[in-house]
KEMAR-212857 format. One line per 8 residues: for each residue x, y, z of C-alpha. Coordinates in Angstrom, 3 decimals. Example, Ala and Ser with C-alpha at 12.3 -4.5 7.8 and 13.67 -1.06 7.14 Angstrom:
BEGIN
12.300/-4.500/7.800  13.670/-1.060/7.140
//
This chain:
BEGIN
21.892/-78.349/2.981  18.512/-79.662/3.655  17.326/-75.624/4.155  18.200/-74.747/0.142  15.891/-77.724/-1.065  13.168/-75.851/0.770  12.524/-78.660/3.240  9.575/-77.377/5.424
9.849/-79.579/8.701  13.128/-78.178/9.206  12.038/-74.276/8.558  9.288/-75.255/11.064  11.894/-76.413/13.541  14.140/-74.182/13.179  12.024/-70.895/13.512  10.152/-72.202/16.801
14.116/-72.082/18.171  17.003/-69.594/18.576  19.392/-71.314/16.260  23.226/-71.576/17.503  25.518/-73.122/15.291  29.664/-73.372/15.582  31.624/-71.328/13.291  32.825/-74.629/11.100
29.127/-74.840/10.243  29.124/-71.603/8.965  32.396/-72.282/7.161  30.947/-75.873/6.091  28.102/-73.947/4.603  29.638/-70.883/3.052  32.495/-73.111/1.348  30.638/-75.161/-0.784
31.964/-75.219/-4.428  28.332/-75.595/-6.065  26.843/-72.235/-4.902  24.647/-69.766/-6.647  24.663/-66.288/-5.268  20.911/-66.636/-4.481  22.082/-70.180/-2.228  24.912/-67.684/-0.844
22.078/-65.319/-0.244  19.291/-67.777/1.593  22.345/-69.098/3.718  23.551/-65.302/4.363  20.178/-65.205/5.905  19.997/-68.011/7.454  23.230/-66.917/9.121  22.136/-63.722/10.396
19.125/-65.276/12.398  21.964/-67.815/14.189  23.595/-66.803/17.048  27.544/-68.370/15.907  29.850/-69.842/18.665  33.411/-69.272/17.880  35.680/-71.619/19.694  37.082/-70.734/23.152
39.396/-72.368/25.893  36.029/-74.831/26.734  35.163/-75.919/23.840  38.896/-76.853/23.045  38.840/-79.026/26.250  35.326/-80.713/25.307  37.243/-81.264/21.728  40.187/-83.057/23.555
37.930/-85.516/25.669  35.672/-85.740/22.668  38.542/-86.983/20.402  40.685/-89.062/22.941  37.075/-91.127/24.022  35.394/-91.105/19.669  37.060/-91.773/16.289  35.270/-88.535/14.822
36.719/-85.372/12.726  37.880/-82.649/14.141  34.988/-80.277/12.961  32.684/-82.576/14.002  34.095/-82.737/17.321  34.127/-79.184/17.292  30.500/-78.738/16.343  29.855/-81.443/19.479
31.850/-79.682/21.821  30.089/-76.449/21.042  26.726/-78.391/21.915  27.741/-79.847/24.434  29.897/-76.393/26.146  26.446/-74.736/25.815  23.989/-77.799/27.103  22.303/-77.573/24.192
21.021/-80.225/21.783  22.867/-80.726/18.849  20.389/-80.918/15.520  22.029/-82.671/12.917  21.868/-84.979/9.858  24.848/-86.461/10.334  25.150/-90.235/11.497  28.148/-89.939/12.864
27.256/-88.072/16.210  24.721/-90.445/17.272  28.292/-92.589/18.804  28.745/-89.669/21.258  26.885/-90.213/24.115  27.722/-87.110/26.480  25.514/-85.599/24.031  21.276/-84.813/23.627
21.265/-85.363/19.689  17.916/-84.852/17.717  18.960/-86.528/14.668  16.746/-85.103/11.377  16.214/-87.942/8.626  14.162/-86.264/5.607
//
């Protein structure tokens, strides 16, 4: 939730690109228990400027090979697949992706 702390490099980033994020990011970031309304608000936002990629007969098959070749979660898989159904780069601060080499990852330390 590196966008709430007001971390500048990734506003930059972000508004020089069309964002698209999966659906379980959007439920990743709407579900977490420590929300105010004005974080609910900024991610609301956020949101609106995305373009969201639901899940589709694809992206279950890029899931599938995903899982049967990685030890990852199933969201995360599902976030990959999305990225990968798309050929687009997945942005993330996540460790775990950078295993998954089918994959253009730009991986954001702060």
């Amino acid at each position: 939730m590196y966008f709430l702390d007001g971390d500048d490099t990734l506003a930059t980033l972000i508004n020089r690109q069309q964002p698209y994020i999966s659906f379980i990011t959007e439920l990743e970031l709407l579900s977490f228990k420590s929300l105010t309304d004005a974080d609910r608000r900024i991610i609301q936002g956020f949101l609106s400027e995305c373009i969201i990629v639901d899940v589709n007969v694809e992206i279950k098959k890029f899931v599938i090979d995903i899982r049967s070749h990685y030890s990852v979660k199933l969201p995360d898989a599902i976030v990959a697949a999305s990225a990968l159904y798309l050929n687009l780069p997945l942005f993330t601060a996540n460790s775990d992706f950078k295993k998954l080499k089918e994959i253009d990852i730009i991986f954001y330390e702060k």
